[in-house]
PLY file of the C-alpha trace (Angstrom):
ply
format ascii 1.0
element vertex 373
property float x
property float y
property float z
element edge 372
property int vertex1
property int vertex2
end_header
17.32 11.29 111.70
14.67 10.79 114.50
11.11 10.81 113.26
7.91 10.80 115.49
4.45 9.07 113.84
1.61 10.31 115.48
-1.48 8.60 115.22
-4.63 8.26 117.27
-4.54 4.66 117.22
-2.38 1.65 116.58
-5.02 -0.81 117.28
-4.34 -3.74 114.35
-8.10 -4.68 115.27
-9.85 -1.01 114.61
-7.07 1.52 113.50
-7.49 0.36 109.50
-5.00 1.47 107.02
-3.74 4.23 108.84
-2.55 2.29 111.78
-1.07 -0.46 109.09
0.58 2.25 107.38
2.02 4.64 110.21
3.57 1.02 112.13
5.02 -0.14 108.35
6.85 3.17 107.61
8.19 3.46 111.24
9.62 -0.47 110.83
10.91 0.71 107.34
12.80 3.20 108.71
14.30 1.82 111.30
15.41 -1.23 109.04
16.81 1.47 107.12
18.83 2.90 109.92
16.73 5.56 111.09
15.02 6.12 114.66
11.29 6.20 115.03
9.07 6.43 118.02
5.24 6.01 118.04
2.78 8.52 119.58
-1.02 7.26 119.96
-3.33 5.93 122.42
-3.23 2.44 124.12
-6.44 1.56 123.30
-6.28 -2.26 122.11
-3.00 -2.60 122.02
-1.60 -5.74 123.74
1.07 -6.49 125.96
2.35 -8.80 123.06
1.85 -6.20 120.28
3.83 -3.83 122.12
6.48 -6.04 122.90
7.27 -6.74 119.09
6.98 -2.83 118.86
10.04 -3.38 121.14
11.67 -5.97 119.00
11.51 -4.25 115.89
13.32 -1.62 117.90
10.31 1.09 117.82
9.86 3.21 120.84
6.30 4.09 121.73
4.89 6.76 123.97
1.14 5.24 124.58
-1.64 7.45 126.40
-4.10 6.20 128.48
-8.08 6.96 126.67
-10.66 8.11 128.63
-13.24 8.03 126.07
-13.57 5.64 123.37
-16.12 7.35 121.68
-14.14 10.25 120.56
-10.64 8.77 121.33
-9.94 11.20 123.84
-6.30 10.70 125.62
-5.29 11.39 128.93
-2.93 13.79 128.07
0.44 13.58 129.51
1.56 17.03 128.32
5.21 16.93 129.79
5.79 13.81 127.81
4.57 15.03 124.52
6.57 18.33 124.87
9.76 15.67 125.61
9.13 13.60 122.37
8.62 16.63 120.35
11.63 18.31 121.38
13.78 15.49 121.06
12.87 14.23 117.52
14.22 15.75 114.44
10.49 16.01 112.64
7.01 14.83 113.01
4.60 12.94 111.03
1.21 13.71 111.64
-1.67 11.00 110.30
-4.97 11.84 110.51
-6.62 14.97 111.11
-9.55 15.26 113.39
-7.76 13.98 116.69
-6.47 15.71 120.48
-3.63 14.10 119.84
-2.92 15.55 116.82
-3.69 19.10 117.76
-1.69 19.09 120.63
1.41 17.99 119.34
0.79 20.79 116.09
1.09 22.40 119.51
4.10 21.66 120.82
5.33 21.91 116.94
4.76 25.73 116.98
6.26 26.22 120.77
9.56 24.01 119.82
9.77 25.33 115.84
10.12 21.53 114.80
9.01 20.51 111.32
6.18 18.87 110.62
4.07 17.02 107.80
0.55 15.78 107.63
-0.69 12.86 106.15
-4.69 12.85 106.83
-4.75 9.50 104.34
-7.81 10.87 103.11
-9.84 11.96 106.74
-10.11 15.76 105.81
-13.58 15.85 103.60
-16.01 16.05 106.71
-17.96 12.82 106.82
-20.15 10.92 108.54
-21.01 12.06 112.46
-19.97 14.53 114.59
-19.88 16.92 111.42
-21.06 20.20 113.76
-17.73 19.39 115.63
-15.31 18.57 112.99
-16.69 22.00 111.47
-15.42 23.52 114.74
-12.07 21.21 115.04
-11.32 23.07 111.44
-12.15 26.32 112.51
-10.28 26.73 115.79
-7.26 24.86 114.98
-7.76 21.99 111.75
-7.00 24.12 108.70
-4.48 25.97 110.47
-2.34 22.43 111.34
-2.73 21.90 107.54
-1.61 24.89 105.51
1.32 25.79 107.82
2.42 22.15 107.46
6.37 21.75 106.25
5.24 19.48 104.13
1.80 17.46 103.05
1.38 13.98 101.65
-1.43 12.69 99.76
-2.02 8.85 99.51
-3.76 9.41 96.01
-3.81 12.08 93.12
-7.21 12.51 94.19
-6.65 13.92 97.69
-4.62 16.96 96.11
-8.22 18.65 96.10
-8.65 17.39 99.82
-5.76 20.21 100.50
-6.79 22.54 98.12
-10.02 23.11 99.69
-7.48 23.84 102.88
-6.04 26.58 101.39
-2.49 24.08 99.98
-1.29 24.46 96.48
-0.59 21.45 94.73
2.94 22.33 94.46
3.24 21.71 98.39
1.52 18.27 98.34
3.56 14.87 97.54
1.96 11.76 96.95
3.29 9.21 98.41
0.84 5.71 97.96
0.41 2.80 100.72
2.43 -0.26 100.64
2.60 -3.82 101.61
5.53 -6.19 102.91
5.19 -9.68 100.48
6.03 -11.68 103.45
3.01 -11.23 105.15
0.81 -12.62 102.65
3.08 -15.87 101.88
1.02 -17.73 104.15
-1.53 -20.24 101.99
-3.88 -23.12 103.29
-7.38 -22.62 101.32
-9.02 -26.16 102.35
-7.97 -25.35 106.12
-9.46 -21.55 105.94
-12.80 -22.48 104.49
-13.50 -25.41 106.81
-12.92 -23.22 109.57
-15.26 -20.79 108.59
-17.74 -23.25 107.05
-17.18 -21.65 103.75
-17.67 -24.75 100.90
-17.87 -23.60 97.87
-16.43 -20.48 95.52
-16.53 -16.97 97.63
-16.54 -13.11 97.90
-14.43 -11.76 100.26
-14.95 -8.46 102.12
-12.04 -7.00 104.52
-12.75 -4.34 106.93
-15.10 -2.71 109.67
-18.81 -3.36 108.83
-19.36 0.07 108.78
-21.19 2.96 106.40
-17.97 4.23 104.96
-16.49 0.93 104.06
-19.93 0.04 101.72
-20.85 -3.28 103.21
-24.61 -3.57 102.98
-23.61 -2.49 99.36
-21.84 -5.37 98.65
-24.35 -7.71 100.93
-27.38 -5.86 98.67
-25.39 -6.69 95.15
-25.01 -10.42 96.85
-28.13 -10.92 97.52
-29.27 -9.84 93.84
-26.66 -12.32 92.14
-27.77 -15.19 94.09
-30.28 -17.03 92.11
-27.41 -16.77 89.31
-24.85 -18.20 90.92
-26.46 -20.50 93.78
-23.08 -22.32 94.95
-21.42 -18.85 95.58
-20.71 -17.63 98.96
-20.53 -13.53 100.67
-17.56 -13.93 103.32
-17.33 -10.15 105.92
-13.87 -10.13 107.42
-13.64 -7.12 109.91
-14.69 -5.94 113.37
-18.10 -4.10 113.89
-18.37 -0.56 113.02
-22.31 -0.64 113.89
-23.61 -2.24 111.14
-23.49 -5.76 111.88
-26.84 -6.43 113.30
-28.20 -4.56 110.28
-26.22 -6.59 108.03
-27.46 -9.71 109.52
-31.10 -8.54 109.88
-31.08 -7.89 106.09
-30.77 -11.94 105.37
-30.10 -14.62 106.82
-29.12 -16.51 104.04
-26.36 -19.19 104.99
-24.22 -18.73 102.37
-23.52 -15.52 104.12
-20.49 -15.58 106.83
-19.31 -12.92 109.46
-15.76 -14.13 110.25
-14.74 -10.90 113.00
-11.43 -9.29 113.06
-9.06 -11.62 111.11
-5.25 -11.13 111.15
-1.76 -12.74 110.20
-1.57 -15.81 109.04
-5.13 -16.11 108.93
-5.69 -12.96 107.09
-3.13 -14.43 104.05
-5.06 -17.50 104.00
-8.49 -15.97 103.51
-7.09 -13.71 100.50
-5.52 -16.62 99.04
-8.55 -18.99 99.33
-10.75 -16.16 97.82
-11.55 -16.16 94.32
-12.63 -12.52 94.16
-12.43 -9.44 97.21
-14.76 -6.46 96.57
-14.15 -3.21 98.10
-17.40 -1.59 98.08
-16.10 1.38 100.29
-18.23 4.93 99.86
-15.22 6.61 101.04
-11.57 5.80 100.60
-8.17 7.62 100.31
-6.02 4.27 99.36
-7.21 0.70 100.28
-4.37 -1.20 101.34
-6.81 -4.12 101.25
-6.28 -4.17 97.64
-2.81 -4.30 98.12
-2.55 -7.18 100.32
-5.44 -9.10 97.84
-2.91 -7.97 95.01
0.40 -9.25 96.90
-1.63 -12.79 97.28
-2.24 -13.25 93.90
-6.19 -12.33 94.27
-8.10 -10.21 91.69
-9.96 -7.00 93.30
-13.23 -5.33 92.28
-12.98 -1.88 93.82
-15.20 1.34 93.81
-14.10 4.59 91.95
-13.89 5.65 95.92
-10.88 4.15 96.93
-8.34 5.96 94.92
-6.65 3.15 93.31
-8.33 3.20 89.74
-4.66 1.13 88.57
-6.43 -2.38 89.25
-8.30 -2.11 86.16
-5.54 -0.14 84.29
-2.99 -3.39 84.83
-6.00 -5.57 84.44
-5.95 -6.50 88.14
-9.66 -6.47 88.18
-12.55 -3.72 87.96
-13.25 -0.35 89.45
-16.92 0.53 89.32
-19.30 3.49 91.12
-20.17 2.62 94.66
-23.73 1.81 93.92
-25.49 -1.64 94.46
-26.32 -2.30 90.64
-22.76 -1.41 89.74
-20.91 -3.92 92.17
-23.80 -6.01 91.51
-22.43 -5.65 87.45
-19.23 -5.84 87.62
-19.07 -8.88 90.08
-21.33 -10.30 87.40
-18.62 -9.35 84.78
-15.60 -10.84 86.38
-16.79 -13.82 86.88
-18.54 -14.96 83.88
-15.14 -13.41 82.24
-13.47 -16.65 83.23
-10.00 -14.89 83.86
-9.87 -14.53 87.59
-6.58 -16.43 88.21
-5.28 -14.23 85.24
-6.59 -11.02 86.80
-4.86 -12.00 90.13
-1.80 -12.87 88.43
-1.61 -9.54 86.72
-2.42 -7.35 90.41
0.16 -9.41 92.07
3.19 -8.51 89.82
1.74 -4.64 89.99
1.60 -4.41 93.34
4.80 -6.26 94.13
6.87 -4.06 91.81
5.51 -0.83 93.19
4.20 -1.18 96.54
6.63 -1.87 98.78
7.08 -0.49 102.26
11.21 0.07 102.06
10.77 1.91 98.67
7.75 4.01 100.16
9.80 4.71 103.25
12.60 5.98 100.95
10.13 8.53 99.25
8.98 9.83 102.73
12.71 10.43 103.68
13.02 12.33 100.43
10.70 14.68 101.67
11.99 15.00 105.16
15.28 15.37 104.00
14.16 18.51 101.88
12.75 20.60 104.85
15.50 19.59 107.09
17.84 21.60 104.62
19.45 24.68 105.37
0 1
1 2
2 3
3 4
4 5
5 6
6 7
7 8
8 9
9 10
10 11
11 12
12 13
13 14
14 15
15 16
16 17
17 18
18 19
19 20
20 21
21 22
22 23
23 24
24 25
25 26
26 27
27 28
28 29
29 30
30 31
31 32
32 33
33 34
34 35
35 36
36 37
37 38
38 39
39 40
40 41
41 42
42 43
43 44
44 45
45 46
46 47
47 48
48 49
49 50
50 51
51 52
52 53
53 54
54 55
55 56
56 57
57 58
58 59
59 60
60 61
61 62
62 63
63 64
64 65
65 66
66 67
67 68
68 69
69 70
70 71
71 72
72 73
73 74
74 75
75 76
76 77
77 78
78 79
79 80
80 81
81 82
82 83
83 84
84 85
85 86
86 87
87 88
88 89
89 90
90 91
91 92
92 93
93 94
94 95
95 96
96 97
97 98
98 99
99 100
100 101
101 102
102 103
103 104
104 105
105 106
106 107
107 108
108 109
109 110
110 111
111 112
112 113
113 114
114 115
115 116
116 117
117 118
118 119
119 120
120 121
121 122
122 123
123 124
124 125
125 126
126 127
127 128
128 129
129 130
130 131
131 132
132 133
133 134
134 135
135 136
136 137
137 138
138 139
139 140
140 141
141 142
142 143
143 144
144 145
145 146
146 147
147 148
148 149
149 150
150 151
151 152
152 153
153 154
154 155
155 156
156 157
157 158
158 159
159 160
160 161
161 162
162 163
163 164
164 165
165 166
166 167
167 168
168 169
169 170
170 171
171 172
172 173
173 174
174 175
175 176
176 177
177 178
178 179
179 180
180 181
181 182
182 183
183 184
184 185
185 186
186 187
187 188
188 189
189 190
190 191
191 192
192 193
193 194
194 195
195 196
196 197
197 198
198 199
199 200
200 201
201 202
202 203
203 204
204 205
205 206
206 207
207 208
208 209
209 210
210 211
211 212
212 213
213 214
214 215
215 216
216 217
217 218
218 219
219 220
220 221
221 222
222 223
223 224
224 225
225 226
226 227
227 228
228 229
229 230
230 231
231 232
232 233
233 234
234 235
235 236
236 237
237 238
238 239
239 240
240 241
241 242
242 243
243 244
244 245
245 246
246 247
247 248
248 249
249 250
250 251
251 252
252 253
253 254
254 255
255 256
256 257
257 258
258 259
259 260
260 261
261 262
262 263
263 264
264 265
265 266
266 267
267 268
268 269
269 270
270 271
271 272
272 273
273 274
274 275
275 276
276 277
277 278
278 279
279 280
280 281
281 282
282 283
283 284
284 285
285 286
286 287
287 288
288 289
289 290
290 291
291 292
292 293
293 294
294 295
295 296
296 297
297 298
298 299
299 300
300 301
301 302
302 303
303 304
304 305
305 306
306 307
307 308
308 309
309 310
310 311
311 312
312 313
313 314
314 315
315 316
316 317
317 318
318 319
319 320
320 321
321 322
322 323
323 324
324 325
325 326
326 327
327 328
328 329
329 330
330 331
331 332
332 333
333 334
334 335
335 336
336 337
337 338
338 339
339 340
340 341
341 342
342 343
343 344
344 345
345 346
346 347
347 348
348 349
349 350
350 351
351 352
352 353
353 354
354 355
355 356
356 357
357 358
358 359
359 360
360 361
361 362
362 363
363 364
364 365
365 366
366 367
367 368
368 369
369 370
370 371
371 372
């Protein structure tokens, strides 16, 4: 089986959890035996990033963008009419992209199967609503309900497709997943003298931007500081255009903007946490939580993120995406006392459900059953 991942962007620096998972599932299938080549845009990605795409024997098809603002590709038609023909199906992330529409395209033109997984884009938020309205209504909600098949990250997004016109029957879910060996990487006392970080901290991973909840967390900081004086705020992430806001808001030292952080470094600061809050407004699946949970580091997470099991397991707390309630249950983890107990419970969750060869096996499952017959 030949599968093509489409996705807008690979970029390990802005792409999120979509780029993370589209690159994981295409390395789990080829370590499984299967081929998989990579269609998105070549914005941020490396000469060295591309060359392990090489050495973990993924082909890539990258298109030039000629407008970062709205990731627009320079479209290379002939070559995306090649990769579609050739493949065997196509596995569309994402929703409100060119590059998505026009291979849907090609899908029609060549009869090739296809399945969507938006990963939690298609409620219409944020900017540019006026033209994802139009996106849906020339061309969006038709790429979704004559999908082969559709995959949800969470039980949640079910209603996503529903208010496309899918029946739950049609819709798999199918969660994110981590690889344990990324996150093996530990050297707390080395990470926090980089950073300047001294004492007990919060760490937030992601883009400082409106979905992701920052200036929630940074207000619900700012409030627990006279309680807990020695504790420190660490933001881990690229700018989404809220950093100068975030900064103008205090200027407290205790606070720390650390930039993109990845690899090695990104184990280390989950390990040398002693608490990550996802304060996202927003969220189909956080794989953040997944990588905290795979380092042994307890999560508080917002009833946004679609991954209400951390509290279930007792991995940590989910609360409502409010200051006061981050604000409370920050406040209630750690005067609980059971942190390392609460990371120790996440980490043998997530690494006995949440790995990327037995998610990759699900996702075959599925293309398997419209290849039939």
């Amino acid at each position: 089986m030949h599968i093509l991942h489409v996705n807008m962007s690979l970029d390990p620096v802005t792409g999120g959890g979509g780029a993370e998972r589209t690159v994981q599932l295409a390395r789990a299938f080829v370590r499984g035996g299967y081929s998989s080549t990579l269609l998105t845009l070549d914005l941020g990605l490396d000469e060295q990033f591309q060359e392990e795409l090489k050495q973990d024997g993924l082909d890539a098809l990258l298109l030039p963008c000629v407008s970062k603002r709205f990731y627009i590709p320079w479209l290379s038609l002939r070559k995306i009419a090649s990769k579609v023909k050739s493949v065997d199906v196509i596995h569309i992330m994402g929703h409100w992209t060119l590059i998505n529409m026009v291979t849907f395209l090609f899908c029609l033109v060549y009869k090739k199967p296809y399945v969507v997984c938006p990963a939690g884009a298609l409620p219409i938020f944020g900017r540019s609503k006026i033209i994802k309205k139009i996106y849906n209504k020339l061309i969006g909600q038709r790429m979704i309900r004559h999908a082969d098949a559709c995959i949800a990250i969470t039980e949640h997004e079910i209603e996503h497709f529903a208010n496309y016109g899918v029946p739950p029957s049609h819709v798999s879910v199918i969660p994110n997943g981590i690889n344990r060996i990324d996150f093996e990487s530990v050297d707390n006392n080395g990470f926090k003298a980089k950073h300047g970080i001294k004492g007990p901290f919060i760490l937030f991973v992601g883009r400082l931007n409106e979905i992701k909840g920052p200036d929630l967390l940074l207000d619900a900081f700012i409030e627990l500081n006279g309680k807990y004086p020695s504790l420190e705020l660490a933001f881990a992430g690229p700018d989404g255009g809220m950093l100068n806001d975030l900064k103008e808001r205090s200027s407290d030292p205790l606070i720390h903007y650390l930039g993109y952080i990845g690899g090695n470094e990104k184990s280390q600061a989950y390990h040398a946490a002693d608490l990550l809050v996802i304060p996202s407004r927003q969220e189909a699946m956080s794989i953040v939580a997944l990588e905290a949970g795979a380092s042994g580091t307890p999560v508080l997470i917002t009833d946004q993120c679609g991954f209400d099991e951390i509290e279930t397991v007792g991995g940590g707390k989910v609360v409502a995406a409010t200051v006061e309630s981050i604000k409370n249950g920050i406040e209630s983890m750690i005067d609980g006392g059971d942190l390392l107990g609460m990371g120790e419970s996440l980490n043998s969750f997530v690494n006995d459900n949440y790995q990327w060869d037995e998610i990759a096996g699900r996702y075959l499952s599925v293309y398997e059953s419209i290849l039939e017959p």
